[in-house]
N, C-alpha and C positions, 0 to 999 in steps of 0.2 A: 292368480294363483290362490287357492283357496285352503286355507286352515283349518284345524282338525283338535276340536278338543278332545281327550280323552272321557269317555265315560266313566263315573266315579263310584262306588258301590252304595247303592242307597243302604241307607243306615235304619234297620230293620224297628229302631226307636222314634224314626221320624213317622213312619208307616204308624207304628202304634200311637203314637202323642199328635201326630201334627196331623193325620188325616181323619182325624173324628172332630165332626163339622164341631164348628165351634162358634155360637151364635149370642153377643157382647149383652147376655142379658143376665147373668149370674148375679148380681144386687138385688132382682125382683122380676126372674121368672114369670108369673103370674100376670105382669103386666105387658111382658110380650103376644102370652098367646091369647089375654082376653083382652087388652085393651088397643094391640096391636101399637103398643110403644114399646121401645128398647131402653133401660138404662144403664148409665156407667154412674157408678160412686154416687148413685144417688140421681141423677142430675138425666132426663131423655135425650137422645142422640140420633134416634133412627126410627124407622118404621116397620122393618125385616122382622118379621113371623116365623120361628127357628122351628127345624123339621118336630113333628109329635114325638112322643116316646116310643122306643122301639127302631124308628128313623132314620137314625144317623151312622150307620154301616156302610161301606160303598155299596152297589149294587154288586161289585165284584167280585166279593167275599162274600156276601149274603144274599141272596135271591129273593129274600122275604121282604127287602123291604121296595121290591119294585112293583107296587098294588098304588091305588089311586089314593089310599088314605098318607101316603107318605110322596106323595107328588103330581106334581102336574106332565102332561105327556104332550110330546110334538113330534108331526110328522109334518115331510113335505107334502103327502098326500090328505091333509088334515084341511081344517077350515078350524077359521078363527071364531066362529060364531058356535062350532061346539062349546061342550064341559071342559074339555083336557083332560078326560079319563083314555086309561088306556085305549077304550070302546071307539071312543069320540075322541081325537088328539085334536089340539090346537094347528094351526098351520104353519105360526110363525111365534120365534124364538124369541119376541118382542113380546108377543102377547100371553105368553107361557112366563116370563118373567115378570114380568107388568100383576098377574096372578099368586105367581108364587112368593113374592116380596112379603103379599100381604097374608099369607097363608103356607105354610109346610117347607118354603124356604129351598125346595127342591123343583129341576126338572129333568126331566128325562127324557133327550133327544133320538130319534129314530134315523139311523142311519139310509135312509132311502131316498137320498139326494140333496145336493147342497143347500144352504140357506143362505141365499142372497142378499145377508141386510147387513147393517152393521148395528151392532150388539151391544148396549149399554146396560150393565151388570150390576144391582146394588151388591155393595159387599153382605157378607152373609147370606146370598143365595147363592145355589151350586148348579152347575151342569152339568148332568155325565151324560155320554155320548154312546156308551159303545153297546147297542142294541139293535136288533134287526125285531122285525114287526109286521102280522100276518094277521090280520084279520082279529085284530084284537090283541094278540099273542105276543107280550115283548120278550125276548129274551136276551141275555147280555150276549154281545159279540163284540169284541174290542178292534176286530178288521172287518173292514175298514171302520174306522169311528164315524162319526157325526162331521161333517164339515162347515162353517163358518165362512163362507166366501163372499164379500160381495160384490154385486155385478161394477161397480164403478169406484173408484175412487171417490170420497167425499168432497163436499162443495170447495172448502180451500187446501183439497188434496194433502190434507198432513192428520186425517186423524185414522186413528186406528179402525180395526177389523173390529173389534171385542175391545171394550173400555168399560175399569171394576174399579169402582168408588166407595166411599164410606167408609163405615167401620167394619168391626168383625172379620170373618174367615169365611173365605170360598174357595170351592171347589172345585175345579175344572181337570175332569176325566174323560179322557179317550176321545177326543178332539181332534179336529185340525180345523188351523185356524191360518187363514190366508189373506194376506194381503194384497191386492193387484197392485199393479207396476204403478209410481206416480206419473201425472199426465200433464200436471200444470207446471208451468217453470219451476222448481225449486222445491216441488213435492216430494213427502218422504212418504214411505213404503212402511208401514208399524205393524204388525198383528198385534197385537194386545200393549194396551196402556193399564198400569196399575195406580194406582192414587190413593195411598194409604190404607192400603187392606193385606191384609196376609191372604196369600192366595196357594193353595197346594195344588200342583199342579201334577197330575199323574197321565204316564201311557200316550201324551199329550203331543203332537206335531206344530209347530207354529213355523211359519213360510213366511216369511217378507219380501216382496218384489222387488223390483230397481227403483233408487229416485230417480228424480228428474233432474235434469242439467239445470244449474241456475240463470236468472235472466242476465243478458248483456245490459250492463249499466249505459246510460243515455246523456247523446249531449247535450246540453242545454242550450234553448233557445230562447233566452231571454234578447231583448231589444236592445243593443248596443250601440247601435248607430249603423250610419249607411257602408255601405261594400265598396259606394264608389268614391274615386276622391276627389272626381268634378262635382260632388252634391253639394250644394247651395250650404246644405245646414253645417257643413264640415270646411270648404274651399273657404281661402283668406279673402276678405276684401281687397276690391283694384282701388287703386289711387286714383286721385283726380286729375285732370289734364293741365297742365301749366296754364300759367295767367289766369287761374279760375278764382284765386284765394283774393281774401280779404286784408285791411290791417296787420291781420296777428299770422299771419301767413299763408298757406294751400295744406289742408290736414292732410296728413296720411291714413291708407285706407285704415278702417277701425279693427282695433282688436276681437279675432276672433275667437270666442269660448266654444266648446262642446257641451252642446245643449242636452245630452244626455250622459256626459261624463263631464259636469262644472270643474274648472282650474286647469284642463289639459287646454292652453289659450294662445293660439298664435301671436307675434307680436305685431304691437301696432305696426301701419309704414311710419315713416320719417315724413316729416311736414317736408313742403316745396316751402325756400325760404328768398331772402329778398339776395341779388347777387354779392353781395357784403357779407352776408349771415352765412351765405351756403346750406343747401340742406340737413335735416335735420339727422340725428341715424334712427334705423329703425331699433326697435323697442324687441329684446331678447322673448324668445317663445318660452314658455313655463310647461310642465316644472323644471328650471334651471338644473340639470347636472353639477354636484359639490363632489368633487372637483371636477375641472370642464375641461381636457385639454388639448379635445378636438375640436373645442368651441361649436357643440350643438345646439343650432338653435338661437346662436347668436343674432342679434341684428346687424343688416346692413352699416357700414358708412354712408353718411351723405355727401353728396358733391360739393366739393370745392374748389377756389383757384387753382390749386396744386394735385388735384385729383380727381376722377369720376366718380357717380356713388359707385356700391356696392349691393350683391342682392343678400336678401338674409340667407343662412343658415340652414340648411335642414335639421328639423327634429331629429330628437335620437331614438327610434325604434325601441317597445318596449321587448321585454322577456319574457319568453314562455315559462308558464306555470311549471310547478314541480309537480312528477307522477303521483297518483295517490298509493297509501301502502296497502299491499296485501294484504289480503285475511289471515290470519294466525291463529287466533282464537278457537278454542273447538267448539263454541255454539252454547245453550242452554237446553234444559231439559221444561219441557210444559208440561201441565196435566192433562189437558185441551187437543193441543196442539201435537204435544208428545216432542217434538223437535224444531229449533229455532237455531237456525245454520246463522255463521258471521258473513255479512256481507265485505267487499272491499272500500277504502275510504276515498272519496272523492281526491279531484286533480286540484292542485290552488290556481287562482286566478293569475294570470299574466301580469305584467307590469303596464302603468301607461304609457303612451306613446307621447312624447313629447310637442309641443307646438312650434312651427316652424317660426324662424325670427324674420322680424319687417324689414322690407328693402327699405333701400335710404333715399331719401328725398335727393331733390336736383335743385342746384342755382337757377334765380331766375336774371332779371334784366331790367332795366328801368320800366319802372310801372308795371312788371309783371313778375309774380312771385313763380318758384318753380315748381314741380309736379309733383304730388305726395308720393312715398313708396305706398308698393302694394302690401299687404297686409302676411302672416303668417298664417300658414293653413292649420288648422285646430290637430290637438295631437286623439290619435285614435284610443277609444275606448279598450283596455285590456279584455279578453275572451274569458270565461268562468271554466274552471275547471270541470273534467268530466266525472259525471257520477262514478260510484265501486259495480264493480259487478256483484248481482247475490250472489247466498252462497247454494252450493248442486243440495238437491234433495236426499235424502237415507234411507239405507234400508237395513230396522231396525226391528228384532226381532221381541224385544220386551223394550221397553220406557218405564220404568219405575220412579216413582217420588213418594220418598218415607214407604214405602209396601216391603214387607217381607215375604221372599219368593223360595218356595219349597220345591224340590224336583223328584220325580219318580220315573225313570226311563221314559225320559221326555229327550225328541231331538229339534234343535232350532236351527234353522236354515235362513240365511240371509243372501241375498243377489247382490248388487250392482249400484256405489253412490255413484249419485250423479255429478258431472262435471260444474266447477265454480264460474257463473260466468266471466266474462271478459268484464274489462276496467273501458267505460267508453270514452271514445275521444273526445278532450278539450276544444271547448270553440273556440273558433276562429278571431283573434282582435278584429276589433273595426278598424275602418283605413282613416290615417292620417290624411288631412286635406290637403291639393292643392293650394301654393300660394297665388296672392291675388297678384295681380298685374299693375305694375308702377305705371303711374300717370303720364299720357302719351303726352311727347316732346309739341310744341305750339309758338311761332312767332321766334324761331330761332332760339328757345331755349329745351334745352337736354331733355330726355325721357325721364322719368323715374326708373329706380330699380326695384326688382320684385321681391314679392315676400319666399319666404324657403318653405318646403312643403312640410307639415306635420306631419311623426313618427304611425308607422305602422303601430297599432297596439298589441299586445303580447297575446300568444296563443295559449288558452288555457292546459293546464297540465293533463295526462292521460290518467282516468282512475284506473284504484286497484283491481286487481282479480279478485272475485269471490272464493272462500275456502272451497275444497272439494269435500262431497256428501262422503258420511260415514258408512262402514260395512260392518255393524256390531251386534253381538248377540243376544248382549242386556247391557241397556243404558241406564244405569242408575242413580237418583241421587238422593241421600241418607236411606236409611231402613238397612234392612238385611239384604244378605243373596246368600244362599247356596249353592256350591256349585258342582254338589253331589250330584248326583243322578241322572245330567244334561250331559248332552250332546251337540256342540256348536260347527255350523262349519259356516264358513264366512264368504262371499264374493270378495270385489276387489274395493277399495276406494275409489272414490272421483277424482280426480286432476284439480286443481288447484287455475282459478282463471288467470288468463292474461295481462299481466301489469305488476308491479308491486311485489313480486315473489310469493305469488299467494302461496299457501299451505295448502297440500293432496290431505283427504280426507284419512281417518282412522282406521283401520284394519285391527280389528280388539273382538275379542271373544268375551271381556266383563269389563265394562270401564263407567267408570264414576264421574260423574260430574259437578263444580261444585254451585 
């Protein structure tokens, strides 16, 4: 649904006061136009050569001053390696400025087909547009104006059509200025970026296209350990076969650690012990649960006169990560850039997986000790949460930082933000090992018992959604706005991405940013 501002009466004192160019050289004059510096209070600031005397009239209101002594001239049908006289027009809007910076401060564009560039404007140079052109012949036409289009989106798809920096006051007359649709994930759609200049903007069209949807934030694949839980570097040690031990007993198989998550550590088995001693119990899997009162993880008992062992425990399974939270934020404003959307914030990491506890050793017999338990299987590495999604690209008919923005039956037309992407999925815990296998039974005495398998590790949490792209008519932050003489009408916002509760983009005819 699209919004409608009301047109306001230009205020017939701005027309007087604020559209007679105004070029920051009133300290020293003189050194603007012979030594092609600017100053403020004294102090150089610029290079901008302010129009000659007689000059600074629009062409609208006076006809006199559209002669070659008060600017430079461009057509599409032009070549850059002309003068830039009426006779001989420039070709391109780059090279007519590039010109006029350093002399008259003016150009005068010919409405006989678009200009496919994108336009970097010192402040204090002006462009009026609204001219048609015959063989020398300019004459003011304000239908259609001069248009600004260019063929593609910029290289990281978020700068403007037309971008006016510096100091001083420019002018921009009988124009359209268009932004194409963004194309790169997350690109905004800008016709004119201002950057600290007072810019009067008269009779003036500016078009902004759709952004782009933001990208789908990514799971990460970092190396966690194995998927399988028969892998050697996760699975518990087996115990050794009865009658195999020394003196001090038959060890249990050995504690297994996770050699890419250290501490998540099966427990050891239980020693095979002499038939007196009875086996040993197996060794609890780490990190112990405070308080345990399913007994996860626990180790085995070992055999006794009065009892068989027992196997350990399984680990306790870690927890999946928490979702990341939504975008909320409305973004920043650049000078550059023009617009810097909030992405969504990452998932948190899972929890670990615990380590299974060691089966219990077995009685042996005279002269043979009994069979170690097998070991616990290592507890799985927790998965990393998933990245936020970006946030949708804008389509934003001014961008202003610290610029004061003057209007003269000018209309701004904004399309379509683009959608926040999604929040991507949390990866996957690595697997909790198999436990090892208690030491096989030999010479009539008992098997071992086995170790408990370690905990699945926790699945990383899902991130946020990206904010959705803005649909604004002037984004601005500090400086003036006026919002006399304009005419907004607005597309829709973006959608807010998947995850998190992201925030739908802005629908605002003047909004501030801080």
């Amino acid at each position: 649904m699209r919004n409608v501002h009301t047109t306001l009466a230009f205020v017939g004192l701005l027309v007087a006061a604020g559209f007679g160019q105004v070029v920051g050289c009133a300290v020293n004059p003189d050194d603007c136009s012979k030594n092609n510096e600017c100053f403020e209070n004294g102090k150089p600031y610029g290079s901008v050569v302010g129009p000659p005397p007689g000059c600074t009239d629009s062409p609208k209101n006076n006809r006199d001053v559209i002669t070659n002594e008060c600017g430079y001239f461009v057509s599409a049908n032009g070549d850059d390696a002309n003068a830039g006289t009426a006779e001989k027009p420039f070709k391109t809007l780059g090279k007519a400025i590039d010109a006029a910076r350093s002399a008259k401060a003016r150009v005068y564009a010919c409405a006989d087909g678009a200009y496919a560039e994108r336009v970097e404007l010192p402040g204090g140079v002006s462009v009026f547009g609204g001219f048609s052109c015959t063989n020398g012949a300019w004459n003011y036409d304000a239908t259609p104006g001069a248009t600004i289009q260019p063929a593609a989106p910029g290289p990281d798809d978020v700068q403007a059509s037309l971008r006016v920096t510096g100091k001083g006051t420019s002018q921009l007359e009988d124009l359209v200025v268009r932004a194409p649709d963004a194309t790169l994930a997350g690109g905004s759609a800008i016709a004119v970026i201002v950057d600290g200049v007072t810019v009067d903007f008269a009779r003036t069209d500016l078009i902004a296209g759709n952004g782009a949807a933001g990208a789908q934030g990514t799971t990460p694949a970092d190396n966690i350990g194995p998927a399988n839980p028969e892998d050697s570097a996760i699975k518990g040690n087996s115990g050794p076969i009865a009658c195999m031990g020394g003196p001090q007993g038959n060890d249990g198989g050995a504690a297994k650690d996770n050699m890419f998550c250290p501490g998540l550590v099966g427990g050891k088995g239980g020693n095979g012990q002499s038939e007196a001693a009875g086996g040993d119990n197996g060794a609890d899997g780490q990190p112990l649960p405070m308080p345990n009162p399913m007994n996860y993880g626990v180790g085995g008992l070992g055999e006794t006169m009065a009892a068989q062992c027992s196997s350990g425990e399984d680990g306790l399974n870690g927890k999946s990560g928490n979702p990341g939270s939504g975008a909320q934020e409305d973004g920043s404003l650049d000078a550059t850039r023009g617009y810097i959307g909030a992405s969504g914030g990452a998932g948190s990491k899972g929890t670990p997986g615990q380590g299974g506890g060691g089966g219990g050793g077995s009685k042996g017999k005279s002269n043979c000790y009994g069979a170690g338990g097998g070991s616990g299987g290592a507890g799985g590495c927790p998965g990393n949460g998933g990245l936020g999604g970006a946030a949708g690209g804008s389509s934003i008919g001014i961008v202003s930082i610290g610029g004061t923005l003057r209007f003269d039956a000018v209309d701004i037309t904004t399309s379509m933000g683009g959608n926040g992407g999604a929040g991507g999925d949390g990866q996957f815990g690595g697997a909790g090992g198999t436990g090892g296998t208690g030491g096989a039974a030999s010479m009539g005495v008992t098997k071992a018992c086995n170790g408990g398998a370690g905990g699945q590790g926790g699945d990383g949490g899902t991130g946020g959604g990206g904010r959705g792209g803005h649909s604004i008519g002037i984004a601005h932050k500090g400086g003036t706005v006026s919002e006399m003489g304009v005419t907004i009408v607005n597309g829709a916002p973006g959608a807010g991405g998947n995850g998190g509760n992201a925030a739908a983009g802005m629908n605002s005819m003047v909004q501030a940013f801080p």
